[in-house]
C-alpha positions in Angstrom: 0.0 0.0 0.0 1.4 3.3 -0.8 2.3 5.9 1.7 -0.2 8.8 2.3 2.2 12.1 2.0 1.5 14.4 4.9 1.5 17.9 5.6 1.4 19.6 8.9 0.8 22.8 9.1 2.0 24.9 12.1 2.4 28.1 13.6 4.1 28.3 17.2 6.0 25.4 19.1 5.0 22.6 17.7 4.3 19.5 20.3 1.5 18.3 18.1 3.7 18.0 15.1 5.9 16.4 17.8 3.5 13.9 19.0 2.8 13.1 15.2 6.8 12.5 14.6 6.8 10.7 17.8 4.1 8.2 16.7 5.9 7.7 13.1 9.2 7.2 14.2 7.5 4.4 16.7 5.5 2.7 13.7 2.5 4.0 14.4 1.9 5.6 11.2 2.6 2.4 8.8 0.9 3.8 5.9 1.5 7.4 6.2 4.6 9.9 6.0 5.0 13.4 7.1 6.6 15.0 3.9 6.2 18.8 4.5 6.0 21.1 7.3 4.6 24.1 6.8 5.2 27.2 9.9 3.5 30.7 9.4 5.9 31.7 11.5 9.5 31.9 10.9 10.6 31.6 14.1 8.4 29.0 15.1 10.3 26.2 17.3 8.3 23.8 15.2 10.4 24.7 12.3 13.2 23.0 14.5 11.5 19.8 15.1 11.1 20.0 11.3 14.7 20.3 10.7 15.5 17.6 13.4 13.7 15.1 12.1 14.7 15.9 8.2 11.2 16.9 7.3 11.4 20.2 4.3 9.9 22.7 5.6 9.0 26.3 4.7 7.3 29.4 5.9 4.4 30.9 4.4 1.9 33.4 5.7 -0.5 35.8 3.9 1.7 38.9 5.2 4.7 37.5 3.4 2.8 36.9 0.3 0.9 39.5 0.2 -2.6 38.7 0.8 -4.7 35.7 1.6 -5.7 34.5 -2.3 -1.5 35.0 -2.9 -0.6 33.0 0.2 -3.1 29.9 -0.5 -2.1 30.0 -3.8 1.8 29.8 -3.4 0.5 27.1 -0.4 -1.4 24.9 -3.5 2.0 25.0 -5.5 3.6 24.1 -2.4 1.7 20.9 -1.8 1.1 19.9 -5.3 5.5 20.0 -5.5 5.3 17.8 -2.6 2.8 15.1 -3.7 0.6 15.8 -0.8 -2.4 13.8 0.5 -3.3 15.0 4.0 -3.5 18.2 6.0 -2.7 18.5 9.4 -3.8 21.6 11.0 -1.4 21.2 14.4 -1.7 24.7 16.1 -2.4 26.7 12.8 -3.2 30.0 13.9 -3.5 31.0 9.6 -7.1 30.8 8.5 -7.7 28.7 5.3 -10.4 30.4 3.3 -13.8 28.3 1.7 -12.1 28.8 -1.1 -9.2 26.4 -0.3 -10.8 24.3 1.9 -13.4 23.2 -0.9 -10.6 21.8 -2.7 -9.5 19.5 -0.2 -13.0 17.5 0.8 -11.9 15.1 3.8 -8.4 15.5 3.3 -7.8 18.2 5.9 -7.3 17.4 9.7 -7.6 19.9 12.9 -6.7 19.2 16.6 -8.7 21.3 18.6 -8.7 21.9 22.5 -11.9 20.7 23.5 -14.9 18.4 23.0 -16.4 21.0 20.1 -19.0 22.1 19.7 -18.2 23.5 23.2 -15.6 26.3 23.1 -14.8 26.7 19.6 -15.2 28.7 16.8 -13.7 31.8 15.4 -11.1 33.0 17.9 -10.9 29.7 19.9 -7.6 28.8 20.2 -4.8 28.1 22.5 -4.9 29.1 25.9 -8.2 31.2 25.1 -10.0 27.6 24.9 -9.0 26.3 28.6 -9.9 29.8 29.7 -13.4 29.8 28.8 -13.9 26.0 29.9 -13.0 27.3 33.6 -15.1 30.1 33.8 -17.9 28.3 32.7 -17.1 25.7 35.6 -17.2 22.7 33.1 -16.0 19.0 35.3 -14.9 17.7 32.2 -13.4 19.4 28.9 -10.9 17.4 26.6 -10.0 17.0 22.8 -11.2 16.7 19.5 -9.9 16.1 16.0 -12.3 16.6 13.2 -11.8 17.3 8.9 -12.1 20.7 8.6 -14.6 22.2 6.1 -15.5 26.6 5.3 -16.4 27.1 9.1 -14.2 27.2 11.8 -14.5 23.8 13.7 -17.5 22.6 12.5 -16.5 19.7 10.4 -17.6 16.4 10.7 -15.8 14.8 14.3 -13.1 12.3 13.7 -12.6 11.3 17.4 -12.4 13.0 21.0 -10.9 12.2 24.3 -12.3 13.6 27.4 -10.1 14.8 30.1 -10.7 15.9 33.7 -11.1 19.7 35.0 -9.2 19.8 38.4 -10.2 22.2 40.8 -7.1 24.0 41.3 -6.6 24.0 38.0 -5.2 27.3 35.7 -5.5 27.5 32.0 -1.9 26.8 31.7 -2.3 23.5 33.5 -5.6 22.4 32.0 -3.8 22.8 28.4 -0.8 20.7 29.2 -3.1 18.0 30.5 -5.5 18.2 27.5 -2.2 17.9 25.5 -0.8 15.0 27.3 -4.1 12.7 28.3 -5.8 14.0 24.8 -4.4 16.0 21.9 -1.0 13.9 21.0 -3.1 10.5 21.4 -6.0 10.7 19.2 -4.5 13.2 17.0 -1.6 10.4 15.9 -4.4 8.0 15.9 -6.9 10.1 13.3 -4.0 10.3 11.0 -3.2 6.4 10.8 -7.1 6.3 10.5 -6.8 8.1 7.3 -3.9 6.8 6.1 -5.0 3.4 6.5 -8.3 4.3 4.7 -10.7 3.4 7.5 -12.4 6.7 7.7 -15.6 6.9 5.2 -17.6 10.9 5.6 -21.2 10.1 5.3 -23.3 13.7 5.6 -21.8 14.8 8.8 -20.9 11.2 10.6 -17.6 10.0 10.2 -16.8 6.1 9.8 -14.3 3.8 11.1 -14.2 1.0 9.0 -12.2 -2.1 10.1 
């Protein structure tokens, strides 16, 4: 079976991309292969991980192309070079216009910091999405990976992983638990899903086929 070429598409530190790295260098991703980073952000540490694990990488953002329709475009080329399969949205702060997105149908992927469609949307990210779980006094918040479609976290769910709120807990902590107990398990896992072709979009439900 050939190899599913995959690009992950980051903006800041980078553990996701990590976690993925992590799970291909330990077999976990038999029938895909991360081929391409992408960081709008040059000085990204993800570029690092990137470089460390010999994955090409490059940095593109609509501010260094010049606009939005000039920056998806240059990021079509990009992948089309590169033979690319998948998306991985792994801490993309870059939004991808309907435009784009409608020419990847089920082939892009986003990890996203809680069991949507509770905090999410527009302007949900990072340490914003822990946040807003504590002050609304949620028990239990978590993860989600889903295919991204023209709306901001509102394609079809892939899988989630629930994780604890602790009482003491600060956004800061609540984010490095939903990353450890959450994000860098099912997000590794989704991937292989896709790569193995086990996942089937019917409407809104996503399948996993054995």
């Amino acid at each position: 079976m050939k190899k599913a070429k995959i690009a992950v598409l980051v903006s800041g530190g980078g553990t996701n991309l990590q976690a993925l790295l992590d799970a291909q260098a330990a077999g976990l991703l038999p029938h895909g292969q991360i081929a391409l980073v992408v960081s709008s952000n040059a000085g990204a540490y993800a570029l690092t991980r990137a470089a460390n694990a010999n994955i090409p990488a490059k940095t593109l953002s609509p501010k260094l192309c010049g606009g939005q329709e000039a920056f998806e475009t240059a990021l079509s080329c990009l992948l089309a070079e590169h033979e690319i399969d998948l998306i991985v949205l792994a801490g993309f702060l870059t939004i991808l216009s309907a435009n784009f997105t409608s020419r990847w149908p089920s082939r892009i992927l986003n990890a996203h910091p809680s069991l949507i469609p509770s905090f999410c949307g527009a302007g949900m990210y990072g340490l914003k999405v822990h946040k807003a779980a504590l002050s609304a006094g949620v028990k239990v918040t978590g993860a989600t990976v889903h295919f991204v479609n023209e709306v901001a976290d509102d394609g079809p769910i892939i899988l989630q992983q629930a994780v604890a709120v602790e009482p003491d807990d600060t956004p800061e902590t609540l984010q490095k638990r939903v990353m450890e107990q959450a994000e860098w398990k099912i997000l590794p896992r989704a991937v292989s899903l896709f790569c193995n072709g086990q996942l089937e979009v019917k409407g809104r439900t996503v399948w996993i086929k054995d």
